[in-house]
N, CA, C, O and CB atoms as a CASP TS submission, in Angstrom:
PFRMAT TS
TARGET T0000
AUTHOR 0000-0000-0000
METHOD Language model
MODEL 1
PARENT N/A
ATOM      1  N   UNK     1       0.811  -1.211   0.000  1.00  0.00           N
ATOM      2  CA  UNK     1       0.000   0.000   0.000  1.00  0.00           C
ATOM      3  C   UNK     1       0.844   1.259   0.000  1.00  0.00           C
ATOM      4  O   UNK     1       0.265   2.302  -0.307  1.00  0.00           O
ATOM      5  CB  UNK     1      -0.917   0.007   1.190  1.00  0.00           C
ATOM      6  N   UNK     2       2.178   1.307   0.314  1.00  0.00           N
ATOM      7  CA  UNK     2       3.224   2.231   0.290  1.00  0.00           C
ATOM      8  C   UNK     2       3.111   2.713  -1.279  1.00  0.00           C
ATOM      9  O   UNK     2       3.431   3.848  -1.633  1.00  0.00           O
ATOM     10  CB  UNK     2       4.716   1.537   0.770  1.00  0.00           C
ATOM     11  N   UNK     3       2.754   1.987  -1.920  1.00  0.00           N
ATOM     12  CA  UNK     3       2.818   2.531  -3.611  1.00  0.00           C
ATOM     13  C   UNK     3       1.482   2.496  -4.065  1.00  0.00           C
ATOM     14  O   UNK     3       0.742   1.580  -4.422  1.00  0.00           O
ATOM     15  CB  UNK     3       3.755   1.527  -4.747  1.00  0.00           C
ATOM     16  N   UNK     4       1.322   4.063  -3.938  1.00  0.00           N
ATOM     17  CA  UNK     4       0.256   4.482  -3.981  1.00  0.00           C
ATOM     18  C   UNK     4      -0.617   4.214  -5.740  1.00  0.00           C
ATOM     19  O   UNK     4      -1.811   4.291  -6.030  1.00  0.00           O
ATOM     20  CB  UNK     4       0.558   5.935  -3.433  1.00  0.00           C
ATOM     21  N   UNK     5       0.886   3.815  -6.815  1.00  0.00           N
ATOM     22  CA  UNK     5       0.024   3.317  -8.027  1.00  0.00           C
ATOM     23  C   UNK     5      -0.401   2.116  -8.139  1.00  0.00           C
ATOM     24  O   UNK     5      -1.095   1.663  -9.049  1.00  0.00           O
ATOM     25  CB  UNK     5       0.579   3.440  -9.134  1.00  0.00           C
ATOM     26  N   UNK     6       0.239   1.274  -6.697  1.00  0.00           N
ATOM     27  CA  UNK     6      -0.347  -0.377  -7.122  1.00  0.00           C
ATOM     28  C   UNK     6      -1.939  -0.551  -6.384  1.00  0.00           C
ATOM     29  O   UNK     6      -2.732  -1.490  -6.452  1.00  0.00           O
ATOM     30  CB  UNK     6       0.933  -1.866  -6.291  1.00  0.00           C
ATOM     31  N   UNK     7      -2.046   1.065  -5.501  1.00  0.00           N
ATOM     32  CA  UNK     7      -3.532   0.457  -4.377  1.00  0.00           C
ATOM     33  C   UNK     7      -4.649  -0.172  -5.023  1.00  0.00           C
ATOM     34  O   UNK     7      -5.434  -0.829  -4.339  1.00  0.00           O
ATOM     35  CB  UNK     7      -4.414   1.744  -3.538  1.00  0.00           C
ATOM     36  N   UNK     8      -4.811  -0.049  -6.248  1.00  0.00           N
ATOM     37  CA  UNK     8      -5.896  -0.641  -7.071  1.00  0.00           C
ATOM     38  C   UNK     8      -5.705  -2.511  -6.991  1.00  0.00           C
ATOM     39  O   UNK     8      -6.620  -3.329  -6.901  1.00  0.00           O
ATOM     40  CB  UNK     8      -5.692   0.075  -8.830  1.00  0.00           C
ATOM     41  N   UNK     9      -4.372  -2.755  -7.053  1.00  0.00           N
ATOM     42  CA  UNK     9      -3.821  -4.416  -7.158  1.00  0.00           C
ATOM     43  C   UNK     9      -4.338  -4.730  -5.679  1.00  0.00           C
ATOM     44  O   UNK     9      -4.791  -5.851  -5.446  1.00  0.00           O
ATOM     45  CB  UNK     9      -1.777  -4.746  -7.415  1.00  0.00           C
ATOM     46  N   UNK    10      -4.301  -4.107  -5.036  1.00  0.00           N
ATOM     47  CA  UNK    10      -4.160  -4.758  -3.369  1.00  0.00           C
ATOM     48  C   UNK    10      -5.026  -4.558  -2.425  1.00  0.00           C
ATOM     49  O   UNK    10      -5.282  -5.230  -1.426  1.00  0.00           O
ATOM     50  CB  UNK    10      -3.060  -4.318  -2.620  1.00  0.00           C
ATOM     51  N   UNK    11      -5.676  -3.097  -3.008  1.00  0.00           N
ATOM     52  CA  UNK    11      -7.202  -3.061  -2.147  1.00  0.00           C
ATOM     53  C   UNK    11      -8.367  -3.600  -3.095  1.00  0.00           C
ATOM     54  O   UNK    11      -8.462  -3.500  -4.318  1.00  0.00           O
ATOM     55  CB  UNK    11      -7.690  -1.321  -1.648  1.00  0.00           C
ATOM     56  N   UNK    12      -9.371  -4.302  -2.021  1.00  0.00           N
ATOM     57  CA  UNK    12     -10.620  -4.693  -3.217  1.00  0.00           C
ATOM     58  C   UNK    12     -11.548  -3.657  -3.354  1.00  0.00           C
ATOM     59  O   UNK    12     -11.795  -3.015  -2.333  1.00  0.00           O
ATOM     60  CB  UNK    12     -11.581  -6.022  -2.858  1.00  0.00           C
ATOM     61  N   UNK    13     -12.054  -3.387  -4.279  1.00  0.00           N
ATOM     62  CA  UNK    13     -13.099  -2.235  -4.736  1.00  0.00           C
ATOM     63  C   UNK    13     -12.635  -1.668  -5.821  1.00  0.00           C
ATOM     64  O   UNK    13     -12.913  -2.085  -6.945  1.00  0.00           O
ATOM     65  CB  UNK    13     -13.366  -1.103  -3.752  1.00  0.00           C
ATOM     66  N   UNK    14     -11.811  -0.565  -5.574  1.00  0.00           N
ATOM     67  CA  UNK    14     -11.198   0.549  -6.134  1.00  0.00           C
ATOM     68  C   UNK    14     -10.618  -0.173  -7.887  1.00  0.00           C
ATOM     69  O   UNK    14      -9.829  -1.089  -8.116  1.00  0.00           O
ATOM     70  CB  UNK    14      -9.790   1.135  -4.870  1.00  0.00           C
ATOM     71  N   UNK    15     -11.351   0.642  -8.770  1.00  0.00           N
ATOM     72  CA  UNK    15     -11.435   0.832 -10.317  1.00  0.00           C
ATOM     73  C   UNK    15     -10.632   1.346 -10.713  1.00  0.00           C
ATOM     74  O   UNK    15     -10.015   0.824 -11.642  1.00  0.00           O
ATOM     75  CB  UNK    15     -12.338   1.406 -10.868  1.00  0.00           C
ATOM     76  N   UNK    16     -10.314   2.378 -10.306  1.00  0.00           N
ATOM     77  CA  UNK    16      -9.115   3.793 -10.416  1.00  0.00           C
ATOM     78  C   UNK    16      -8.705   4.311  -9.702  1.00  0.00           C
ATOM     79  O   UNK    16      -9.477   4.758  -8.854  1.00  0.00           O
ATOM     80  CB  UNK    16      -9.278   4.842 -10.890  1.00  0.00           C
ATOM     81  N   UNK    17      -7.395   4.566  -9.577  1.00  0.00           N
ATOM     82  CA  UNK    17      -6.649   5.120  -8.557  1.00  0.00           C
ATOM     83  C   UNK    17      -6.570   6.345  -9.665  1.00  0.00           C
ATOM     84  O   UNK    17      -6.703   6.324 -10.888  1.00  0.00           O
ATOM     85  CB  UNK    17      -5.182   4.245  -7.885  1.00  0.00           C
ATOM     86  N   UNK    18      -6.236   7.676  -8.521  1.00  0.00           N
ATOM     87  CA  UNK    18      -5.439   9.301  -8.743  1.00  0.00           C
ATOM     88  C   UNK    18      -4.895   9.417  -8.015  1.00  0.00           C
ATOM     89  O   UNK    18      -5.195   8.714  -7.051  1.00  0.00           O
ATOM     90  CB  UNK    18      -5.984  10.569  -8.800  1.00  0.00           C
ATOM     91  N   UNK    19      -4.033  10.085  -7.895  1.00  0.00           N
ATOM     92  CA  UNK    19      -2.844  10.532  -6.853  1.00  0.00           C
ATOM     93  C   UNK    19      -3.702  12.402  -6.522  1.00  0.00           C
ATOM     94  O   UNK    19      -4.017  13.004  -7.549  1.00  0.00           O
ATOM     95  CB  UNK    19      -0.656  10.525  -7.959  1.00  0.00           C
ATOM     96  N   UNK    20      -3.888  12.866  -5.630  1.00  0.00           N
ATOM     97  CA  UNK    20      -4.482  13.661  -5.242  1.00  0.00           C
ATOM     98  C   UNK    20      -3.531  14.995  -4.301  1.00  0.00           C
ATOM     99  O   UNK    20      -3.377  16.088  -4.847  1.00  0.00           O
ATOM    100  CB  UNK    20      -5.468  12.849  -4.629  1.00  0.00           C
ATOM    101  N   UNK    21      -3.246  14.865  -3.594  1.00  0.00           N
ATOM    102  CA  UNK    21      -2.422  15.997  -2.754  1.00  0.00           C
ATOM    103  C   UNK    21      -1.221  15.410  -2.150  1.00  0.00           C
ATOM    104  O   UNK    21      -1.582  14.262  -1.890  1.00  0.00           O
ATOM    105  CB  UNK    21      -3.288  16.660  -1.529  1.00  0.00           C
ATOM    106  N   UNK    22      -0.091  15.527  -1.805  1.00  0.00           N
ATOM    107  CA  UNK    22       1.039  15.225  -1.361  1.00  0.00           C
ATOM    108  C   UNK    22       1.426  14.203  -1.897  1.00  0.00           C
ATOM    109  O   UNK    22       0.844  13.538  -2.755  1.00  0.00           O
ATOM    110  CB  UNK    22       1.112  15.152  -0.212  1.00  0.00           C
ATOM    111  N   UNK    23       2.543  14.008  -1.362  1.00  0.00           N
ATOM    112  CA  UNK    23       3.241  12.773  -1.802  1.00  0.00           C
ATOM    113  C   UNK    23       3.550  11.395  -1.367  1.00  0.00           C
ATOM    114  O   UNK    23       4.569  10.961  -0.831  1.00  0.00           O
ATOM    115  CB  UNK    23       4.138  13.072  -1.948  1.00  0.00           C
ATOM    116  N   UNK    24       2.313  10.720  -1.755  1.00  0.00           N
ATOM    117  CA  UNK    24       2.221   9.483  -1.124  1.00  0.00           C
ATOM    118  C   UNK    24       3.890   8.632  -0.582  1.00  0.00           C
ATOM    119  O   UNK    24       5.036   8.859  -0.970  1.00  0.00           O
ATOM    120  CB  UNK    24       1.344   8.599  -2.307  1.00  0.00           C
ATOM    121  N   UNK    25       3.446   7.778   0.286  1.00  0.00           N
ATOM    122  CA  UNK    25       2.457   7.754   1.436  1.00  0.00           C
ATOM    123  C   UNK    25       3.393   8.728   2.750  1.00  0.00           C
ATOM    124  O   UNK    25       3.973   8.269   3.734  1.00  0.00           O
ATOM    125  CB  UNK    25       2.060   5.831   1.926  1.00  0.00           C
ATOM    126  N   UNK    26       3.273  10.065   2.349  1.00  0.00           N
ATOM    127  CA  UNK    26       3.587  11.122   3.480  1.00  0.00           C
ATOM    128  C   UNK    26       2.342  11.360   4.077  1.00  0.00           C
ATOM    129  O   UNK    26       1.231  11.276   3.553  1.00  0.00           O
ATOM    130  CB  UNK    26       4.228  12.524   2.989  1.00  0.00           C
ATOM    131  N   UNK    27       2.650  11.680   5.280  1.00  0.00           N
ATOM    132  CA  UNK    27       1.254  11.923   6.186  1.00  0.00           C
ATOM    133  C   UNK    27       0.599  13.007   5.661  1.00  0.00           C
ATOM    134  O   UNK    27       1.253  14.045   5.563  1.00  0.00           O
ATOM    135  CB  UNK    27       1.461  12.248   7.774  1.00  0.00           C
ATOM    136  N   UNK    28      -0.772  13.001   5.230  1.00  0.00           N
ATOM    137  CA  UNK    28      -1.452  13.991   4.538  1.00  0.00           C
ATOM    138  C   UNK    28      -1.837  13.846   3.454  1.00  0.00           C
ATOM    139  O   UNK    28      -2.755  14.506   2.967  1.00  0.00           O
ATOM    140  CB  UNK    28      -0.946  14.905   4.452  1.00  0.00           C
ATOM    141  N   UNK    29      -1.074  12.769   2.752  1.00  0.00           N
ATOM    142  CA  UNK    29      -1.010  13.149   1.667  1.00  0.00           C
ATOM    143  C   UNK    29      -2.457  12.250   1.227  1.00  0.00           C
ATOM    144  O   UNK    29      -3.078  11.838   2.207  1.00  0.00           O
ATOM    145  CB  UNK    29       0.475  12.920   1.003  1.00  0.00           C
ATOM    146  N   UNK    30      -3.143  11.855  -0.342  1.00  0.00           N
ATOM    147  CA  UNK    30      -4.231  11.487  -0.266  1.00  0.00           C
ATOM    148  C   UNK    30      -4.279  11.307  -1.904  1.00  0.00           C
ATOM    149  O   UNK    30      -3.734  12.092  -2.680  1.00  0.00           O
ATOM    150  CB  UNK    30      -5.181  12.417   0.559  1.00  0.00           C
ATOM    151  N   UNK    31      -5.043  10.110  -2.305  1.00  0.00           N
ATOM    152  CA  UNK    31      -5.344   9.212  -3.555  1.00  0.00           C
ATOM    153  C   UNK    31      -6.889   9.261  -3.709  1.00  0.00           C
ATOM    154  O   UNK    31      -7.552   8.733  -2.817  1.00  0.00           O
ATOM    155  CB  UNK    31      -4.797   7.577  -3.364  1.00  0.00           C
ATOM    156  N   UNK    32      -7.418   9.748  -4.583  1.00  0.00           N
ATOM    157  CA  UNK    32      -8.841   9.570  -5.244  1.00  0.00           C
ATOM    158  C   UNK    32      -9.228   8.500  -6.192  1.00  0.00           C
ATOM    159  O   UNK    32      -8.909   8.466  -7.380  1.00  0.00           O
ATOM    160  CB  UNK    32      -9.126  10.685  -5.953  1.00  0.00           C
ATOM    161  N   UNK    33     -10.137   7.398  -5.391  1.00  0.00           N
ATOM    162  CA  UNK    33     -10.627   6.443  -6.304  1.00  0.00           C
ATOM    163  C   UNK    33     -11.744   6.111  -6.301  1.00  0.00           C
ATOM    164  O   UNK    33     -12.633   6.445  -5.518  1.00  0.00           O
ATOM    165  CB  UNK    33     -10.122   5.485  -6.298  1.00  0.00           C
ATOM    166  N   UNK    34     -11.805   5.131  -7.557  1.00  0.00           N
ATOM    167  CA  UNK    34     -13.536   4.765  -7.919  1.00  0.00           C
ATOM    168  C   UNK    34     -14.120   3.399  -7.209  1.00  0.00           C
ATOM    169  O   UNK    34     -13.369   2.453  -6.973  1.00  0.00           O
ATOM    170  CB  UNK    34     -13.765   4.456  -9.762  1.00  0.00           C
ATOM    171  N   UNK    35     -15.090   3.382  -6.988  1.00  0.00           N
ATOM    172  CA  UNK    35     -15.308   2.290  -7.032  1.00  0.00           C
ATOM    173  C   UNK    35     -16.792   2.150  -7.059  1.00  0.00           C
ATOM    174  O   UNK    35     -17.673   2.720  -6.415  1.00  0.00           O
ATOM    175  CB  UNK    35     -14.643   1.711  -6.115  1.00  0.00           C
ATOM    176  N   UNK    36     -16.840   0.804  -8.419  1.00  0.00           N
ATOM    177  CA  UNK    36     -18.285   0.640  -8.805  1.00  0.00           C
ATOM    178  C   UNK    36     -19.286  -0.676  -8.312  1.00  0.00           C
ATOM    179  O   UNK    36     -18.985  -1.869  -8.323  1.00  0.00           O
ATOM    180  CB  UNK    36     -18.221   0.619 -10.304  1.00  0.00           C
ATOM    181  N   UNK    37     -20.402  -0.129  -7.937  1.00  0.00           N
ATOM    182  CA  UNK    37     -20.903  -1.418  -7.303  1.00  0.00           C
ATOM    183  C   UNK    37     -22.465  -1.226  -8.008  1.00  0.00           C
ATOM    184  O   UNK    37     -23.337  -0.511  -7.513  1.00  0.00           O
ATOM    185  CB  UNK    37     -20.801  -1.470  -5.332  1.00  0.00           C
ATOM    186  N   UNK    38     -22.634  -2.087  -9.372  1.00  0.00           N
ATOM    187  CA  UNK    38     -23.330  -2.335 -10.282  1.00  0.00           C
ATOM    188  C   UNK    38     -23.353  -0.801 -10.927  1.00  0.00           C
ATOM    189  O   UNK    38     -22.266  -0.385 -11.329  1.00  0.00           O
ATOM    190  CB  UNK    38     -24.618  -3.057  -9.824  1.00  0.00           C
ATOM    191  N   UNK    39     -24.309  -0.079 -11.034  1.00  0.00           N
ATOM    192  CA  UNK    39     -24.844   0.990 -12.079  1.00  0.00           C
ATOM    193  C   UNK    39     -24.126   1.959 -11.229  1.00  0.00           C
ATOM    194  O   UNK    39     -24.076   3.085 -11.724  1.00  0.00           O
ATOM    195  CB  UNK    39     -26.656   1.245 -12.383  1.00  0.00           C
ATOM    196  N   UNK    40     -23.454   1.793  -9.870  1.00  0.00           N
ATOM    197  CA  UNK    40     -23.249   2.998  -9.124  1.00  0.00           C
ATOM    198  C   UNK    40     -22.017   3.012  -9.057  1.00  0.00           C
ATOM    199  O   UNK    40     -21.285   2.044  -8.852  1.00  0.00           O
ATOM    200  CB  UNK    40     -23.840   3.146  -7.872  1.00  0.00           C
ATOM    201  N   UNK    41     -21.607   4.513  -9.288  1.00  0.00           N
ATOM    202  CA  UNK    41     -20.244   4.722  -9.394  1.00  0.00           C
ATOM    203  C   UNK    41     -19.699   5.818  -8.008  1.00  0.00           C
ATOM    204  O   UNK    41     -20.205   6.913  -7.762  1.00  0.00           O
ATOM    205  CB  UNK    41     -20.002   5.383 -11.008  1.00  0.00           C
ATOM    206  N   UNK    42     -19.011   5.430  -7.544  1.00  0.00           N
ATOM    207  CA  UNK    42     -18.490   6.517  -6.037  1.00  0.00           C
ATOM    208  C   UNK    42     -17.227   6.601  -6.240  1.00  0.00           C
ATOM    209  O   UNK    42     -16.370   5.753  -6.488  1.00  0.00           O
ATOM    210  CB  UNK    42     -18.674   5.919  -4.296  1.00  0.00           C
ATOM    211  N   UNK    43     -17.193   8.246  -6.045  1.00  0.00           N
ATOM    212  CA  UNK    43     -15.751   8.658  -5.946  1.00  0.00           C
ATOM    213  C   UNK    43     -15.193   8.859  -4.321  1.00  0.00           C
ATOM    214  O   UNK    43     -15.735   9.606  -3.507  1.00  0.00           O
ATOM    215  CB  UNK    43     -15.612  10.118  -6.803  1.00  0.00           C
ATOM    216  N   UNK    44     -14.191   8.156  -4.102  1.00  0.00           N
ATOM    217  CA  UNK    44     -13.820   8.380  -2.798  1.00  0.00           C
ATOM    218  C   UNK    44     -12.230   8.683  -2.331  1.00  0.00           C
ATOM    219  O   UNK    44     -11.592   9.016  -3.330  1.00  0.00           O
ATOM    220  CB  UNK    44     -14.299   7.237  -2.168  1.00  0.00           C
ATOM    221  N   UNK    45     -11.956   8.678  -1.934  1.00  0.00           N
ATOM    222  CA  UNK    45     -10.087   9.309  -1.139  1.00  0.00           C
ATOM    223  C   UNK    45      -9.619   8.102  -0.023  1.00  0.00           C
ATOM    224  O   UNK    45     -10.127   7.239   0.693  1.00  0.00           O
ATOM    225  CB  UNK    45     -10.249  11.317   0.195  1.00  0.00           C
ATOM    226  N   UNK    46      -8.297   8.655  -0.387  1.00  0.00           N
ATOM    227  CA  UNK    46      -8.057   7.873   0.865  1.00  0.00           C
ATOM    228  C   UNK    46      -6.883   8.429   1.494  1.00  0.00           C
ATOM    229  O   UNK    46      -5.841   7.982   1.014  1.00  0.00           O
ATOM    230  CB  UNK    46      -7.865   6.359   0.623  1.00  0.00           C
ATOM    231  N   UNK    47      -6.725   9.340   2.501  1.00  0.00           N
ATOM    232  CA  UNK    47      -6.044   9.627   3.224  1.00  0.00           C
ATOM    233  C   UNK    47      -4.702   9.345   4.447  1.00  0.00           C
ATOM    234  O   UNK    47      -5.034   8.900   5.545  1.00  0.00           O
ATOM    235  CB  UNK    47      -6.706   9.864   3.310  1.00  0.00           C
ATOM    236  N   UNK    48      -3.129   9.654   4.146  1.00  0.00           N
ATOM    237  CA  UNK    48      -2.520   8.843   4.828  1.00  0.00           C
ATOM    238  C   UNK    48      -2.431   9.788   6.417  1.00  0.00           C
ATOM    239  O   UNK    48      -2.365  11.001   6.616  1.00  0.00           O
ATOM    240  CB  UNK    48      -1.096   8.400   3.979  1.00  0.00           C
ATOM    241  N   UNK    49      -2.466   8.594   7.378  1.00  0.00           N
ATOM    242  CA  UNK    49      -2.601   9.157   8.519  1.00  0.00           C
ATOM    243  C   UNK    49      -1.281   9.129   9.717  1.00  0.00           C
ATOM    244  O   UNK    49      -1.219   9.712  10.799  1.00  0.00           O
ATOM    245  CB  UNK    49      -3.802   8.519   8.951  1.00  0.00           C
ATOM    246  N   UNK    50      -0.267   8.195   9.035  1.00  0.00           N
ATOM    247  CA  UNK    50       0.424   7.951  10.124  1.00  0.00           C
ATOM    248  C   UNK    50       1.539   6.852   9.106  1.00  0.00           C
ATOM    249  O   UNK    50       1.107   5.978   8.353  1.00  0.00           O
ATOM    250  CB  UNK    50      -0.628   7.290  11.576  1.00  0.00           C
ATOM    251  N   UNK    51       2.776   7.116   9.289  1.00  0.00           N
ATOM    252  CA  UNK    51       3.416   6.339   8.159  1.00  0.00           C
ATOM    253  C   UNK    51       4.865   6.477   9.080  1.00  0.00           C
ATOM    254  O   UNK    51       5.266   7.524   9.587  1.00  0.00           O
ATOM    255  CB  UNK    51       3.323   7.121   6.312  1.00  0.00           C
ATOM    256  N   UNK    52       5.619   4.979   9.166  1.00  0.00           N
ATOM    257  CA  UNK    52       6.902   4.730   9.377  1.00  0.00           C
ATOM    258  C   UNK    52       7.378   3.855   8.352  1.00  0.00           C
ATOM    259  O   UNK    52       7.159   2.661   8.144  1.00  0.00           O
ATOM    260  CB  UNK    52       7.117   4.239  10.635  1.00  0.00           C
ATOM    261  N   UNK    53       8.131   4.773   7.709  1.00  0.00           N
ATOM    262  CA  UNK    53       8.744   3.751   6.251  1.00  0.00           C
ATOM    263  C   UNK    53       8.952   2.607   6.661  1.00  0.00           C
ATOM    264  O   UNK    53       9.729   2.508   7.611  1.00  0.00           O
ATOM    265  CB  UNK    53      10.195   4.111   5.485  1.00  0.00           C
ATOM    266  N   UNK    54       8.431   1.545   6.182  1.00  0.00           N
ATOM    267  CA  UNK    54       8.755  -0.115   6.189  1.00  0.00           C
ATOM    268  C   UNK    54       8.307  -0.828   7.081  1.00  0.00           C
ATOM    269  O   UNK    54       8.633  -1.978   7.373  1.00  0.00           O
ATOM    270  CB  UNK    54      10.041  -0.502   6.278  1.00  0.00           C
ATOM    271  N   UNK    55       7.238   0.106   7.726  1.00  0.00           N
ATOM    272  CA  UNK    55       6.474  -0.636   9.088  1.00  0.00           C
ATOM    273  C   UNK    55       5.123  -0.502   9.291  1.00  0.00           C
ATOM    274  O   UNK    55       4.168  -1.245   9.517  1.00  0.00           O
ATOM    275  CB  UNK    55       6.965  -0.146  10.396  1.00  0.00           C
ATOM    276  N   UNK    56       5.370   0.882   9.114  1.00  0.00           N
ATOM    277  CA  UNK    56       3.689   0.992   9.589  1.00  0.00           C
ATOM    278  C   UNK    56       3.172   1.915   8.304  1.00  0.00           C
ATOM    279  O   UNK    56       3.866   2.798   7.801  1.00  0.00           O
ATOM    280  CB  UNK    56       3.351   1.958  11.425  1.00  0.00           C
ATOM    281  N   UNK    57       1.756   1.536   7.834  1.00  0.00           N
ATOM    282  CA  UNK    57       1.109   2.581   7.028  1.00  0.00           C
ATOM    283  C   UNK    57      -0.442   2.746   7.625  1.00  0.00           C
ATOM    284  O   UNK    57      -1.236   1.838   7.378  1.00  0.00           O
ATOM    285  CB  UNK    57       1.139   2.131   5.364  1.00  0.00           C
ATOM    286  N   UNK    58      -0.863   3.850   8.377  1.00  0.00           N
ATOM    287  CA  UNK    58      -2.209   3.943   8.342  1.00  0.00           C
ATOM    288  C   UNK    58      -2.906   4.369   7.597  1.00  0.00           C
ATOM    289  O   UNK    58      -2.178   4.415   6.606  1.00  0.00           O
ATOM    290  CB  UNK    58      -2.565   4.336   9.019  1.00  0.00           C
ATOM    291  N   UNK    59      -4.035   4.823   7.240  1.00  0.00           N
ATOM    292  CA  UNK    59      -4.613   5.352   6.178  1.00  0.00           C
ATOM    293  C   UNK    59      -6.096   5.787   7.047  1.00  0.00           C
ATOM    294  O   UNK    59      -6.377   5.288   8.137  1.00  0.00           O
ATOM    295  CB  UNK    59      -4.677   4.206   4.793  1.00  0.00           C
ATOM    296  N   UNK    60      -6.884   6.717   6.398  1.00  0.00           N
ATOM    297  CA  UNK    60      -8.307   6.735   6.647  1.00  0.00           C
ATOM    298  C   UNK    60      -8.530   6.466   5.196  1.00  0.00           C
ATOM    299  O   UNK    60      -7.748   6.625   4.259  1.00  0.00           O
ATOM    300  CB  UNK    60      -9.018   8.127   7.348  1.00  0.00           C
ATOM    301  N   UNK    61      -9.966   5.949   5.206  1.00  0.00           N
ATOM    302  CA  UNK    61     -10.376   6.023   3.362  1.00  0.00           C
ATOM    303  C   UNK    61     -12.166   6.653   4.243  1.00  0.00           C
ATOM    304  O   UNK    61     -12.912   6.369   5.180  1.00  0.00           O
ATOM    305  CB  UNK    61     -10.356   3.592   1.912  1.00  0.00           C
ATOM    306  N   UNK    62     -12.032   7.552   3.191  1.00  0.00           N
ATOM    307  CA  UNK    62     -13.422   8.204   3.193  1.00  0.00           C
ATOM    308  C   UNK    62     -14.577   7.665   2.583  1.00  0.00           C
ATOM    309  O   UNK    62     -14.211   7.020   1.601  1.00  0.00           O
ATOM    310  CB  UNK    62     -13.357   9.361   2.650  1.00  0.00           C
ATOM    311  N   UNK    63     -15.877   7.634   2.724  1.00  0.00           N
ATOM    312  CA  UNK    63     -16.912   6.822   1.890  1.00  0.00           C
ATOM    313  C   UNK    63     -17.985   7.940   2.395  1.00  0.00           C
ATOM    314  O   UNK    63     -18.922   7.630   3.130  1.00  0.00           O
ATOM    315  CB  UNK    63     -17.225   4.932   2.326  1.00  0.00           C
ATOM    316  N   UNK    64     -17.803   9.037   2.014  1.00  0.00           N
ATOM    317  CA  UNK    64     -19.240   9.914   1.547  1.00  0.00           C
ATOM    318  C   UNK    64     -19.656  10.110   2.933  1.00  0.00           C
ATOM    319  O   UNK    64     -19.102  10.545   3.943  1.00  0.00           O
ATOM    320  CB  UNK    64     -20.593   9.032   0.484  1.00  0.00           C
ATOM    321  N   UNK    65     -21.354   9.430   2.523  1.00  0.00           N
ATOM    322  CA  UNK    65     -22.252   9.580   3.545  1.00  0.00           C
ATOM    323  C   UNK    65     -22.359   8.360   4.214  1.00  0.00           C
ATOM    324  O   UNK    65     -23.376   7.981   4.794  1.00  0.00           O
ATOM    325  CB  UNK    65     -23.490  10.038   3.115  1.00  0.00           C
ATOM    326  N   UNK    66     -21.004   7.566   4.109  1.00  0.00           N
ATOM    327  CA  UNK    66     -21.291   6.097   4.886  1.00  0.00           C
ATOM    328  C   UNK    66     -20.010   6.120   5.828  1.00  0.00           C
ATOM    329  O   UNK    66     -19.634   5.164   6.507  1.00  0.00           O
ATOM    330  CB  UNK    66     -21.329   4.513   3.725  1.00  0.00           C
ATOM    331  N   UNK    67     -19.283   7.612   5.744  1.00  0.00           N
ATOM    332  CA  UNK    67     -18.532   7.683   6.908  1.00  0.00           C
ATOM    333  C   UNK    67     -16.685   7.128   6.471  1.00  0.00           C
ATOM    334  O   UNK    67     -15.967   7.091   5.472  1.00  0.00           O
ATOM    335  CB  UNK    67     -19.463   6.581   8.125  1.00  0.00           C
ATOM    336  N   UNK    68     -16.635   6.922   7.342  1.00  0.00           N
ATOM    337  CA  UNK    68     -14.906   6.733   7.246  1.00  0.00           C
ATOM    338  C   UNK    68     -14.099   5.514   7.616  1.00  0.00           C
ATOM    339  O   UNK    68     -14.540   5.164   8.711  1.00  0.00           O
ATOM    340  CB  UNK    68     -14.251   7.702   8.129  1.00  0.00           C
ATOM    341  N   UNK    69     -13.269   4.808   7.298  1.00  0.00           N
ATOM    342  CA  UNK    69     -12.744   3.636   7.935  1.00  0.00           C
ATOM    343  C   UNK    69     -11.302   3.872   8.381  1.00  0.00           C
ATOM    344  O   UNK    69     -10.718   4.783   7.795  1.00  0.00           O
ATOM    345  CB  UNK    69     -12.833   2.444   6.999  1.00  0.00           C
ATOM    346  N   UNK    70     -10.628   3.196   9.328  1.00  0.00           N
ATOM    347  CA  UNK    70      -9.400   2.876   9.393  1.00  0.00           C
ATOM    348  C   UNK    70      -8.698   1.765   8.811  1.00  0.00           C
ATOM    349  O   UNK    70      -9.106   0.604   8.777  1.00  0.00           O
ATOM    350  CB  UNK    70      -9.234   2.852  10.408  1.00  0.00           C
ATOM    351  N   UNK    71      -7.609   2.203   8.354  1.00  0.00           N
ATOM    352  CA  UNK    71      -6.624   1.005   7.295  1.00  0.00           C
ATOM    353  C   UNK    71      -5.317   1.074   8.268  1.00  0.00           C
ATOM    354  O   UNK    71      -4.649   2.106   8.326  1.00  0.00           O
ATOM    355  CB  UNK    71      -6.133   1.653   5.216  1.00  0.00           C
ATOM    356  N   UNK    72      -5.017  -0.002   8.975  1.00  0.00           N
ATOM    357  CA  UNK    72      -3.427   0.041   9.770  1.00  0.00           C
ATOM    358  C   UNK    72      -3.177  -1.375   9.993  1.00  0.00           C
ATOM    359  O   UNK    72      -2.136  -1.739  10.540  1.00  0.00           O
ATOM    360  CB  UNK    72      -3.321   0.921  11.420  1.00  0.00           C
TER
END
């Protein structure tokens, strides 16, 4: 998940990855993706929250109006 062009290979959902603000995976920084579930298409982010090169990666990923998750 450190490489923010493979998150599409390794998370399930996500259609398309963008690279969005900073420079992944620096804290802050944040990836815009799709993900389609039949006719419905959602654009969502995913935000890095906490990162020690080669150990730890947290993440939030945003989902609209269904709120937010933790990734660690």
């Amino acid at each position: 998940l450190a490489d923010g062009d493979a998150y599409v290979q390794w998370v399930v959902g996500p259609s398309k990855v963008t690279p969005r603000d900073g420079r992944w995976p620096q804290v802050g920084a944040t990836i815009a993706y799709e993900v389609r579930l039949g006719p419905l298409l959602l654009d969502n982010e995913s935000v890095v929250r906490r990162c020690v090169e080669g150990s730890v990666l947290e993440l939030e990923a945003k989902a609209g109006r269904l709120g937010t998750a933790r990734i660690a």
